[in-house]
N, C-alpha and C positions, 0 to 999 in steps of 0.2 A: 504494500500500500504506500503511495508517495503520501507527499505532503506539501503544502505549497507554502513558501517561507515565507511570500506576502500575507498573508492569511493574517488578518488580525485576531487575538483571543480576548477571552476573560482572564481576571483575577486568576479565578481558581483553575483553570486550565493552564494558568501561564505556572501557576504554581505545581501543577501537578508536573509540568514538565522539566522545572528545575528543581524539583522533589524538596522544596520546601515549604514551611506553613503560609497561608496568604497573606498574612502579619509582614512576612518579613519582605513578599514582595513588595508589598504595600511600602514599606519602610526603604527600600532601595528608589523606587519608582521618586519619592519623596524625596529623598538624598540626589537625586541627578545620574545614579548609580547606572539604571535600567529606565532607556526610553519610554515611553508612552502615553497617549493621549485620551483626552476624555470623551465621551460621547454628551449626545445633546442631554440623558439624563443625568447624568453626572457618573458615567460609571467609569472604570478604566478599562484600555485597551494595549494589548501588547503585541507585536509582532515577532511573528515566529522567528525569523531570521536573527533578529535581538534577543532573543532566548537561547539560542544555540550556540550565539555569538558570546555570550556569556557563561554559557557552560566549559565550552573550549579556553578560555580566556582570566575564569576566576576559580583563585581556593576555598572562596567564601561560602560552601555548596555541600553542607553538612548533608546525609540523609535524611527524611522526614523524623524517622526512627529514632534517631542520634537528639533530633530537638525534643521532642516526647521524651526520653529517658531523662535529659537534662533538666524539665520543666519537673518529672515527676522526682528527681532526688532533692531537687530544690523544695520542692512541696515538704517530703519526706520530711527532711533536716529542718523548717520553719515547727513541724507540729511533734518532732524528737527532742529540740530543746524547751519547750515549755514543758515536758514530761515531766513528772517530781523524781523518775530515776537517774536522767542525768544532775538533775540537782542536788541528788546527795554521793552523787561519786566525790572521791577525792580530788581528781585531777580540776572537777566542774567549781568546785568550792574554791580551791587554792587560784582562782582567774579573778583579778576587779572584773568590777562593772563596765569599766573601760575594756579592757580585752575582750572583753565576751561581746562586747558592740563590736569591738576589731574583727573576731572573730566571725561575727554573722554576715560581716561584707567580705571578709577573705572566703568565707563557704562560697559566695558568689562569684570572687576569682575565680573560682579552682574550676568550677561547674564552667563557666568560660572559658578559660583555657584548656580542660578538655574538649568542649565543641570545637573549639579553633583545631586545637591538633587534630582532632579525628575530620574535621574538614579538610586539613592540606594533605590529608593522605597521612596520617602521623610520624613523620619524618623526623630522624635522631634530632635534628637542628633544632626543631621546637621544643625540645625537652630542657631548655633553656629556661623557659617559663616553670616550668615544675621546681625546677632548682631552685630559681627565684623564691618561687610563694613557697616551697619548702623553708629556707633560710629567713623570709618573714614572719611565718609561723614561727619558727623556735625562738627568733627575737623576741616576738613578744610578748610568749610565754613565760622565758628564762625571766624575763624583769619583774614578773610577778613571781618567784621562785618555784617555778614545776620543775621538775625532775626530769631527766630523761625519759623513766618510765612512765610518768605521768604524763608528757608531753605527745609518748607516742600511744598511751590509751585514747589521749583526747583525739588521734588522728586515727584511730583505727576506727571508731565511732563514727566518724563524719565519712571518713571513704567509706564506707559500710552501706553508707546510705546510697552509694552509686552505683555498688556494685546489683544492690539487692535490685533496683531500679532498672539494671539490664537484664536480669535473670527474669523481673516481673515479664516486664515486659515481651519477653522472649515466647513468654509463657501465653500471654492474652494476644500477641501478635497472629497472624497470618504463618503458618508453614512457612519457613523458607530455610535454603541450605545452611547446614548445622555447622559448615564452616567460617561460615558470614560472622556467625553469633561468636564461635569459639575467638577469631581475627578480633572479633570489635571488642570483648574482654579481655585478650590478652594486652589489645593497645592502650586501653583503659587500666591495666595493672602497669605497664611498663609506666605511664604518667604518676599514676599516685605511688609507683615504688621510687623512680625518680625524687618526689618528694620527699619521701621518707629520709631514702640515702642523704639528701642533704639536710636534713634536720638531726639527724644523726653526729652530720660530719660539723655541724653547726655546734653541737654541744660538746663536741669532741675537744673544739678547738678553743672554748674558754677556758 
């Protein structure tokens, strides 16, 4: 079956074709990112040619799959800290009030910087970031006095919530090859061991 590149779409078709939510076309389309124009009702249109052109052309092209697992470990992690069980672990006591505010926007790095890696193909080069938000985690834990072991309870808690988030969803998704899934967790463990190792090497060194 061809397909004609002039061919203008919808929203959601344009999104079904660069396999992401219509959020985020939306959000490119707005940015200047991804052509398109409006019709007389106000709706948007995209031409196929500039979808394609954009697939070939950008890293920015996570799975639809990848933003779903992201949205639901994020969910995860917002309704895991107000539980009363992480409020009486040790490591959750020994953080101010200040960390633990650090803490709920670094959880949104990480979730970030995993999409990004697992959108560029998750290539060694970006495990750069991992390292990073590794090494600002243990920063600003150690200044409220956590322990090494404490520091990496607190991280094994929050990647937890990532991983379960892949496995959920692997679960309610659609069949598909079971090497997809194994690939996308493995690369998802290479990023948050990355972190670790360097929070690790972060405490080693004071």
């Amino acid at each position: 079956m061809t397909t004609n590149k002039d061919e203008w779409v919808s929203l959601r078709h344009a999104a079904e074709v660069l396999g992401v939510h219509p959020a985020t076309v939306r959000n490119w389309a707005n940015e200047g990112k991804l052509p398109s124009r409006l019709t007389a009702g106000g709706h948007r249109r995209f031409l196929l040619s500039d979808l394609e052109r954009m697939i070939h052309t950008t890293s920015e092209l996570p799975p639809l799959e990848v933003q779903v697992i992201i949205q639901n470990a994020l969910g995860s992690t917002r309704m895991g800290v107000g539980d009363d069980d992480i409020s009486s672990t040790e490591w959750h006591k020994a953080m101010s009030e200040n960390t633990r505010n650090q803490m709920r926007q670094q959880g949104r790095n990480v979730l970030e910087g995993i999409r990004s890696y697992l959108a560029a193909g998750a290539p060694d080069r970006l495990l750069i970031t991992a390292i990073n938000l590794g090494k600002g985690y243990a920063e600003a834990l150690s200044k409220d006095g956590l322990t090494l072991p404490q520091a990496t309870r607190g991280f094994f808690y929050f990647s937890g919530f990532v991983v379960n988030a892949i496995l959920t969803w692997s679960e309610l998704a659609q069949p598909r090859n079971s090497i997809e899934w194994a690939t996308l967790l493995r690369q998802v463990n290479n990023f948050t061991n990355a972190m670790l190792l360097s929070i690790v090497e972060y405490y080693e060194e004071e």
